[in-house]
N, C-alpha and C positions, 0 to 999 in steps of 0.2 A: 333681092328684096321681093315680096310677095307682094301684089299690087290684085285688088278685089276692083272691079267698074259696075259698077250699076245702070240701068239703062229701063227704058220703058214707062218712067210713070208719067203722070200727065193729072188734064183734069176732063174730066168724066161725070157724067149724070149718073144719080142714084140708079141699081139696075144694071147697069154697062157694064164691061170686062176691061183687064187690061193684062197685058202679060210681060212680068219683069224680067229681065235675063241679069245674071251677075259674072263675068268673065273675068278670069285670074289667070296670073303669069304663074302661078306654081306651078314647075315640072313635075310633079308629084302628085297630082289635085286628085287622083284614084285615092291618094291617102289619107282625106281627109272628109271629116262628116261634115256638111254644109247646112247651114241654116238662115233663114229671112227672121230678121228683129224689125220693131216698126215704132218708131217715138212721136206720139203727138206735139201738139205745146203744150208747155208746163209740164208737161208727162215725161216720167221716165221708160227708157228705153223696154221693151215688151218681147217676149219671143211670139212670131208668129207660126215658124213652122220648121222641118229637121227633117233632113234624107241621108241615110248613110252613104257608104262609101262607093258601095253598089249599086244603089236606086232603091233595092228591094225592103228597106222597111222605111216609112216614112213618119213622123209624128205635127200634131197640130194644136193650138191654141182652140179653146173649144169655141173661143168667139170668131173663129174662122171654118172650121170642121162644116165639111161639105159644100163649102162655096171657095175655097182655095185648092188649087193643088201643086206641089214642089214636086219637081224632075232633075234629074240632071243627065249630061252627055259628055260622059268624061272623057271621048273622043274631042271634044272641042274645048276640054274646062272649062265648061259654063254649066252654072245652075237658074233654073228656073224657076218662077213664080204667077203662074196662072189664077187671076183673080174674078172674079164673077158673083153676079147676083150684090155688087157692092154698095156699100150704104154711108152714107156721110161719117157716122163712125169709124171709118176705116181710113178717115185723111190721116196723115202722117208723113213722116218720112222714113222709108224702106230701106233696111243696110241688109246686107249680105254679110255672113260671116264664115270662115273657116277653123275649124274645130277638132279636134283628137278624131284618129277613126273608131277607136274603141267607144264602143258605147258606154255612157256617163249618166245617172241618175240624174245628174244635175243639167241636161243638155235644155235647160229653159233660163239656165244662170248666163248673165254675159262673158261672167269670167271664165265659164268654161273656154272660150274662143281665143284663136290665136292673132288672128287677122284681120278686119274688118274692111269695107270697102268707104266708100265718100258719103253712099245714100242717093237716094234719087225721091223725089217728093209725090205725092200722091194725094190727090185732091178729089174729092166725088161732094158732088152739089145735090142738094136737092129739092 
């Protein structure tokens, strides 16, 4: 069974960074394109951001573009989530998700994903 952990958020002043990591037990995790979703309250689940299988292309939610960045180190199957310049719209709760490696038009749909993790929360005051 594929198990996604989330780890890093917190709560943080407008401004401040914080950096999420997502750790999975898939023996496989080279195989798969990784992505960060972020659900407010009341709000439904949102794509934040998408790194393929390699690192080398990434994509981003334009309400994040230049102040996020996703990495991954498939030597340790974790994917990352480097956040900055962050602003109270940006509370939520952060899932990690794992995803087809093939690339998908639709890679902002949740259904595209196969796995998802617990979430980790993310709180910026201001």
């Amino acid at each position: 069974q594929v198990q996604l952990v989330e780890s890093g958020g917190g709560l943080v002043q407008a401004g401040g960074s914080l950096r999420l990591s997502c750790a999975t037990s898939v023996r496989t995790f080279s195989s798969y394109a990784m992505s960060w979703f972020r659900q407010a309250p009341g709000k439904e689940r949102v794509f934040v951001a998408r790194i393929n299988w390699t690192g080398t292309s990434t994509y981003y939610a334009d309400s994040v573009k230049g102040r996020f960045t996703i990495s991954r180190d498939n030597a340790k199957n974790t994917v990352y989530l480097q956040m900055n310049s962050l602003k109270p719209e940006d509370t939520a709760v952060y899932y990690c998700a794992a995803g087809p490696r093939q690339f998908s038009t639709n890679y902002a749909a949740t259904s595209t994903y196969d796995y998802w993790g617990q979430g980790t929360q993310v709180t910026v005051s201001s």
